[in-house]
C-alpha positions as CSV (number, residue, x, y, z in Angstrom):
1,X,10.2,36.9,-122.8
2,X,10.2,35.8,-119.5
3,X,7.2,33.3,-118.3
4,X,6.6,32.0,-114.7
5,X,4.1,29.9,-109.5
6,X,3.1,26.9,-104.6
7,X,3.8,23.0,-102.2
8,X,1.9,21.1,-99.6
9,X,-1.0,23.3,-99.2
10,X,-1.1,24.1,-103.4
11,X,-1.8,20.5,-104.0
12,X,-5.3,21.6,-102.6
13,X,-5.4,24.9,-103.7
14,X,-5.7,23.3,-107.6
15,X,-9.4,22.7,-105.9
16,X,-11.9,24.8,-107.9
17,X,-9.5,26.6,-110.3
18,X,-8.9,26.3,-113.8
19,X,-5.7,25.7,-112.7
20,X,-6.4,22.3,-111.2
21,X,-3.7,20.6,-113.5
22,X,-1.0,23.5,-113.2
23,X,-1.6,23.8,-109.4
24,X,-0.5,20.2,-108.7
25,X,3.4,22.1,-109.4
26,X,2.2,24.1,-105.9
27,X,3.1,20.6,-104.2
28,X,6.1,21.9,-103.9
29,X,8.7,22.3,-100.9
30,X,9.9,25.7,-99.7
31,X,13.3,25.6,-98.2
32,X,11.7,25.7,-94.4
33,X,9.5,22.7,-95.4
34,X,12.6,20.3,-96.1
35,X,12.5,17.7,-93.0
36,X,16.0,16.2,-91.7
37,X,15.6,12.6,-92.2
38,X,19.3,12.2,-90.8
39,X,20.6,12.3,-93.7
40,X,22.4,15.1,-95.2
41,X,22.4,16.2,-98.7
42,X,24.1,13.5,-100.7
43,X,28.0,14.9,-102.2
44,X,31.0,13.6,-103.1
45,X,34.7,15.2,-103.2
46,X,35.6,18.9,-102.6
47,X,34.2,21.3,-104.9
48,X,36.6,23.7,-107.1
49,X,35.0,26.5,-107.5
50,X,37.6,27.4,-110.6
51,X,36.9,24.7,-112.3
52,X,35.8,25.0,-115.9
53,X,32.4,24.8,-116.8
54,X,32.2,21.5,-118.8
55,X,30.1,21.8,-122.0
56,X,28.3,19.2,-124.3
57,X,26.5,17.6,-121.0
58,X,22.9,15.8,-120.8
59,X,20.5,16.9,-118.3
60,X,17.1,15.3,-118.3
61,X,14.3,17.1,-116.4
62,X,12.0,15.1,-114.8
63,X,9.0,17.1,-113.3
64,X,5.4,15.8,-111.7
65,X,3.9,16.0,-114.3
66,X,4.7,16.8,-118.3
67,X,2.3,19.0,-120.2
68,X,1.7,21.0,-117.1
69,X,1.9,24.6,-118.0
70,X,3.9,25.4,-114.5
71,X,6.3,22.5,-115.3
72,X,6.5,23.8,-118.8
73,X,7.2,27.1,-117.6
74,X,10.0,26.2,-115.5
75,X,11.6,23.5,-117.8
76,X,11.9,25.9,-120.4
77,X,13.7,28.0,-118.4
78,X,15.9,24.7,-117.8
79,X,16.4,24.2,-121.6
80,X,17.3,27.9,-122.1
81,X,19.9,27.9,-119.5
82,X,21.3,24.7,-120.6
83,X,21.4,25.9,-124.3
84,X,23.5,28.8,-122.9
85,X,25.8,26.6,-121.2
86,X,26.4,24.6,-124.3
87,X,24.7,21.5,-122.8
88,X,21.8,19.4,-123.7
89,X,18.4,19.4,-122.6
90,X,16.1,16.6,-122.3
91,X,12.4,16.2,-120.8
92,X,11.1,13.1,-119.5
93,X,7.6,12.6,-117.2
94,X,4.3,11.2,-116.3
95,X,1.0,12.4,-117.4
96,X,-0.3,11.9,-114.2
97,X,0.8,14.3,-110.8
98,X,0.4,11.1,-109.0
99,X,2.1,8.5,-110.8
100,X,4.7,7.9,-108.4
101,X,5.4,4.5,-110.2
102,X,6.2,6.2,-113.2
103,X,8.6,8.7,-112.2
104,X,10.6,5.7,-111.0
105,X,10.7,4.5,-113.9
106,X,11.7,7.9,-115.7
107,X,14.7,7.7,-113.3
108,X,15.8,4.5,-114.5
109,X,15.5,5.4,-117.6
110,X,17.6,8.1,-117.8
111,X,19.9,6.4,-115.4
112,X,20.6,3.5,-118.5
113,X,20.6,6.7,-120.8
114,X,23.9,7.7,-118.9
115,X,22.4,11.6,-118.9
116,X,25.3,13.9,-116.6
117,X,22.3,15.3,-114.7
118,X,18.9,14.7,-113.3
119,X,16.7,18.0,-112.5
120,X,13.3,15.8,-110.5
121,X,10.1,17.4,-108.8
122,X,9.4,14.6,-107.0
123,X,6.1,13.6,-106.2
124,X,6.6,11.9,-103.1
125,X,10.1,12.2,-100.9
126,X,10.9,8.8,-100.0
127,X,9.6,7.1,-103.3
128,X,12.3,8.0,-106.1
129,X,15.2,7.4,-103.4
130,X,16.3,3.9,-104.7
131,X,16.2,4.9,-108.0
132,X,17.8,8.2,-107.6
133,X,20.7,6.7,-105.3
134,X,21.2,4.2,-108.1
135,X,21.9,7.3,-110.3
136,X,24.2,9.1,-108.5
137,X,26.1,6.0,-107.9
138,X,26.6,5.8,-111.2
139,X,27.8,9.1,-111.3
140,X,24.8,11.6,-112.1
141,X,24.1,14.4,-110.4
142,X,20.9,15.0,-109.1
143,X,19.0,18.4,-108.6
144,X,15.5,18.4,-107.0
145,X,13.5,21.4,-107.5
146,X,10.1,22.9,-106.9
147,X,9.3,19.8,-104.9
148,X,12.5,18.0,-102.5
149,X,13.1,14.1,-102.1
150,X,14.9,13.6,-98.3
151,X,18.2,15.5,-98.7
152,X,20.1,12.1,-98.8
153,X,18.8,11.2,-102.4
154,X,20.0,14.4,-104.2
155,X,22.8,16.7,-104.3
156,X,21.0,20.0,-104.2
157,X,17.5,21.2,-103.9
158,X,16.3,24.2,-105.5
159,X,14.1,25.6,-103.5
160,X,11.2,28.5,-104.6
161,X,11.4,30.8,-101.9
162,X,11.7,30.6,-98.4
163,X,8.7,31.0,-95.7
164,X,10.3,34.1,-93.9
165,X,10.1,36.0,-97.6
166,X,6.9,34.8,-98.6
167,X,5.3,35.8,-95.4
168,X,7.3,38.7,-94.9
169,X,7.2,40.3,-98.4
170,X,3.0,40.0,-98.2
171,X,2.4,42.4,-95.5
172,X,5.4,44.6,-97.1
173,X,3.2,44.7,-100.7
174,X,0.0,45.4,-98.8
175,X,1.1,47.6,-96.3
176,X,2.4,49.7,-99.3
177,X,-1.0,49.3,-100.8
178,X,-2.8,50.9,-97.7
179,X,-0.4,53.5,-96.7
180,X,0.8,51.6,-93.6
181,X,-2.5,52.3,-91.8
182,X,-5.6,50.8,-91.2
183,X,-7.0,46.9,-90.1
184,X,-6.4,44.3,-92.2
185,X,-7.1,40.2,-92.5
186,X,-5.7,37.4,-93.5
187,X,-7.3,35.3,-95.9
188,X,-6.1,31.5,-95.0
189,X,-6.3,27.9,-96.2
190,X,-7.0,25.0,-93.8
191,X,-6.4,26.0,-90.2
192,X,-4.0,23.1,-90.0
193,X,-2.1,23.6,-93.0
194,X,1.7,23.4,-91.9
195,X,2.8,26.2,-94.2
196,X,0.1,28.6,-94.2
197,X,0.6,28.8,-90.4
198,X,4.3,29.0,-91.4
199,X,4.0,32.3,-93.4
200,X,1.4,33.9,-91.1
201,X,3.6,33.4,-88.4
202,X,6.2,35.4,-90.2
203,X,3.6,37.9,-91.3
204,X,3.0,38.0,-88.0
205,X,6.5,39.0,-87.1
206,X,6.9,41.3,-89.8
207,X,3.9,43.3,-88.2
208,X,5.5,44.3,-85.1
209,X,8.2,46.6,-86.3
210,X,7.5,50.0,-85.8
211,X,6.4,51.0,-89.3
212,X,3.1,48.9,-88.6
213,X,2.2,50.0,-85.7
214,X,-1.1,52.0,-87.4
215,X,-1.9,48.5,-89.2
216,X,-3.7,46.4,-87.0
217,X,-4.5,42.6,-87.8
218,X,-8.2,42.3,-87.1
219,X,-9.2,38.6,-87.8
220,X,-7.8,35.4,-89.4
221,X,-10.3,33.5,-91.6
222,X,-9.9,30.0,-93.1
223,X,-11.4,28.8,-96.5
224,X,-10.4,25.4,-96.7
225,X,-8.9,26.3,-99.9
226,X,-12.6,25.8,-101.2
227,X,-13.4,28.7,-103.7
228,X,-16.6,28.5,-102.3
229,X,-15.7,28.7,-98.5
230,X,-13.2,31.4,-99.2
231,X,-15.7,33.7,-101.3
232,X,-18.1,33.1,-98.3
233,X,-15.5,34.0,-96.3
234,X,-14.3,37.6,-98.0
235,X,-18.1,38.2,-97.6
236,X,-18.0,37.3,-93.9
237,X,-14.8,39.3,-93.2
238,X,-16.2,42.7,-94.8
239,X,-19.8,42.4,-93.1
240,X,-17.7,42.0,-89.5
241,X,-15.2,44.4,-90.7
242,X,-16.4,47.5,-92.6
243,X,-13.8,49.4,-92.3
244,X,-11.6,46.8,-93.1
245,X,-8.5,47.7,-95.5
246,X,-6.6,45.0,-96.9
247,X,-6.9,41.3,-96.9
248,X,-3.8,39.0,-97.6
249,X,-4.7,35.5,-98.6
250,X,-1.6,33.0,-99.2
251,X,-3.4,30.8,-101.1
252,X,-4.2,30.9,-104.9
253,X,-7.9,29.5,-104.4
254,X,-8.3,32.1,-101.8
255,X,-7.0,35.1,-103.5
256,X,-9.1,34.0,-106.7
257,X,-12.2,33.6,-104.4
258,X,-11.5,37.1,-102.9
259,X,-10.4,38.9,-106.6
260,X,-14.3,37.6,-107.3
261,X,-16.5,39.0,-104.7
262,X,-14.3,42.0,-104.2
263,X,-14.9,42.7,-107.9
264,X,-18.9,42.4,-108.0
265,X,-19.2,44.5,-105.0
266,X,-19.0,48.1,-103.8
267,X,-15.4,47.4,-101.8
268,X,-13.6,46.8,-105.1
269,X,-10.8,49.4,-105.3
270,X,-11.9,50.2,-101.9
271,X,-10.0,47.3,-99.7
272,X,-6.6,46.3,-101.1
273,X,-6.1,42.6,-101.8
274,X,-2.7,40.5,-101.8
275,X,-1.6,37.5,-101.3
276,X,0.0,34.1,-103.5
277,X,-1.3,33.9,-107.3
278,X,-1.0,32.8,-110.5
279,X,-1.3,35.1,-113.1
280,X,-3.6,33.1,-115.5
281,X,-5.9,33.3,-112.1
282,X,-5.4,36.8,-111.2
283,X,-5.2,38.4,-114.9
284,X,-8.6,39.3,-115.0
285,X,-9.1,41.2,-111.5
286,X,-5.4,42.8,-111.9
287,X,-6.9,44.7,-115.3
288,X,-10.1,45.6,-113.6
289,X,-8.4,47.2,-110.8
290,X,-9.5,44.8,-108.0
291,X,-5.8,43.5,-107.4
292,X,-3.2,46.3,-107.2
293,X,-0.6,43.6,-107.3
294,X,0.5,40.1,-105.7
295,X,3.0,37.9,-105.8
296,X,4.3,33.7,-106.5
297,X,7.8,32.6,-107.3
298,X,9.0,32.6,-111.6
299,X,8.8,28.9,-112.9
300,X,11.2,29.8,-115.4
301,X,13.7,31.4,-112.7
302,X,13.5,27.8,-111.2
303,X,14.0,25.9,-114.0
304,X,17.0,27.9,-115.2
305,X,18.4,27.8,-111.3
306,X,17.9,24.1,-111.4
307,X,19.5,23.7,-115.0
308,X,22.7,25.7,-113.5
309,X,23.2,23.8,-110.7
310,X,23.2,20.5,-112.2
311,X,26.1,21.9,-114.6
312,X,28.2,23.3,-112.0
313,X,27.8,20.4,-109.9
314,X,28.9,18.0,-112.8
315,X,31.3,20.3,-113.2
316,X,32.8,20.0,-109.6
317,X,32.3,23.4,-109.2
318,X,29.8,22.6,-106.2
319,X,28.9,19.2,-104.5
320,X,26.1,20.7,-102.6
321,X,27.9,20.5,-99.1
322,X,26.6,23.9,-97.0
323,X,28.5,26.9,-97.4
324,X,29.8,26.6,-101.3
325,X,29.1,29.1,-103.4
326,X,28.5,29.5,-107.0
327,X,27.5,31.7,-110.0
328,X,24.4,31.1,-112.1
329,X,22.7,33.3,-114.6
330,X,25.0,36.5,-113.2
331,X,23.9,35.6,-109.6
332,X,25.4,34.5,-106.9
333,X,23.8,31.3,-104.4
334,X,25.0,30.0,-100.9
335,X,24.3,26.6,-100.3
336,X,22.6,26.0,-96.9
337,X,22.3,23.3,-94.6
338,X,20.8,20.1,-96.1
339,X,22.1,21.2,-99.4
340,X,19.0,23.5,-100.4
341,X,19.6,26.5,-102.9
342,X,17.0,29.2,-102.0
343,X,16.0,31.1,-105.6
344,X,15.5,34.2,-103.6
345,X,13.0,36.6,-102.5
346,X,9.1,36.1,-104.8
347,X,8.0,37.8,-108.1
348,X,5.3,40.5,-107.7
349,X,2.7,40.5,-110.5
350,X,0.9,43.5,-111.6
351,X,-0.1,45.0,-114.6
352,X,2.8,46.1,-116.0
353,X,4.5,42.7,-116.2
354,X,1.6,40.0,-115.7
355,X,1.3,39.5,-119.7
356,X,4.8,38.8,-119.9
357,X,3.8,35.5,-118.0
358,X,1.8,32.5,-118.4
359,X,1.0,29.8,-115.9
């Protein structure tokens, strides 16, 4: 059974949830968030992409934070696919999100443990460079996922999804919802946050092929990611808006805030609401029939995906230069420019498949 999750602006977004622990995994990096720090994605030798997929390896999986259902989520997925590649799993980790010190240490450790491969959400990107340098020159590989170090101190980041598809694939799932007509509003965190404005400006772009042109994008409101400021907010949209249709909010403390007043009041069914959610958040409002459907990435997918390309670059199948290719899980993944592996387009949640998930 398959089990699945946001960065930057989803360290914020734990705010006011019951998620506050799991939502500290949303400080993770989508692919368009990875900075060039002039230094490209660390790799050694020319891949053969023939080569034999070595068995009986050791990859330890470091995340932010251990007992963190998101991490556990996707880490499972990393033991899975490991257990199908006849390789060895390992988990190592703070308690703490913010215990920079410690994931340091973790490194280190498995570093002395001689482990083939390192899988690391890194809580900060500079911090764990030393230490993960000191790894790979001692042979490891090193796979960041969910959340990237600069591209120098890893061979390969797994990334979520990129901004064009989360953006892009929002106003695809509510325009569906509303039957490609009618005004619609967009549900925001912080007005400054880098990758909000990121997806709405390809939400934005989406909107202006032809197939939209009877949606029209009435107003963009910000909630601070504050559950209270966003519920205020949903109010504030529909009293200026009546006729309002949808509302897409790219934050899971503002689709939460929304699901809530949408629900106790006479719009619910009435305006369509999408936008990035957990499901242990949006269970609740998908059952009652507020939330068609929405969408986040599969922890589990991104665990596995980071599991597979830790083998296959011990393996020498891959060293994470741009361009290589590579098969994981039946799939095929390009490696792009600063060695980032994009797990591919979101999952949609909706009440056919949100029990099969937890996080």
């Amino acid at each position: 059974m398959r089990k699945p999750s946001l960065r930057r602006t989803c360290a914020a977004l734990a705010a006011g949830t019951s998620l506050a622990l799991a939502l500290t995994a949303c400080g993770g990096t989508t692919k368009n968030d990875v900075k060039n720090d002039n230094n490209a994605a660390a790799s050694a030798g020319k891949a053969d992409p023939n080569a034999a997929t070595k068995k009986g390896l050791t990859v330890g999986f470091l995340p932010k934070q251990v007992n963190n259902p998101y991490f556990t989520t996707a880490d499972k997925g990393g033991e899975k696919a490991l257990t199908e590649l006849g390789s060895k799993y390992k988990e190592v980790g703070p308690s703490s999100a913010t215990d920079t010190a410690g994931q340091v240490s973790y490194v280190n450790t498995l570093t002395q443990q001689q482990v083939n491969g390192i899988a690391v959400s890194a809580q900060d990107p500079g911090a764990l460079c030393t230490a993960l340098k000191q790894a790979m020159s001692n042979g490891i590989k090193v796979v960041t996922y969910d959340s990237d170090t600069s591209p120098g101190c890893r061979n390969a980041f797994v990334s979520q999804a990129s901004a064009e598809d989360l953006g892009r694939t929002e106003v695809q799932l509510l325009a569906q919802q509303i039957g490609y007509k009618g005004e619609i509003a967009i549900l925001s965190a912080a007005q400054t946050a880098t990758n909000q404005n990121t997806w709405i400006g390809y939400m934005k772009e989406e909107l202006k092929d032809p197939k939209y042109k009877n949606v029209k994008l009435v107003k963009i409101a910000y909630g601070n990611d504050d559950a209270q400021q966003s519920f205020q907010q949903t109010q504030g949209l529909l009293q200026e808006y009546p006729d309002l249709k949808g509302i897409i909010s790219p934050t899971t403390v503002g689709i939460k805030a929304a699901a809530q007043y949408l629900s106790g009041s006479k719009y619910k069914g009435k305006v369509k609401l999408t936008g990035l959610g957990t499901p242990n958040d949006m269970r609740t409002y998908v059952k009652n029939g507020t939330v068609d459907a929405f969408e986040l990435w599969d922890p589990a997918k991104l665990g596995d995906l980071a599991a597979r390309t830790a083998v296959a670059l011990a393996s020498g199948q891959i060293t994470g230069k741009e361009g290589e290719t590579f098969q994981a899980g039946g799939a095929s993944y390009t490696i792009g420019k600063d060695g980032v592996i994009s797990l591919g387009k979101p999952t949609v949640f909706d009440a056919k498949n949100i029990d099969q998930f937890n996080f």
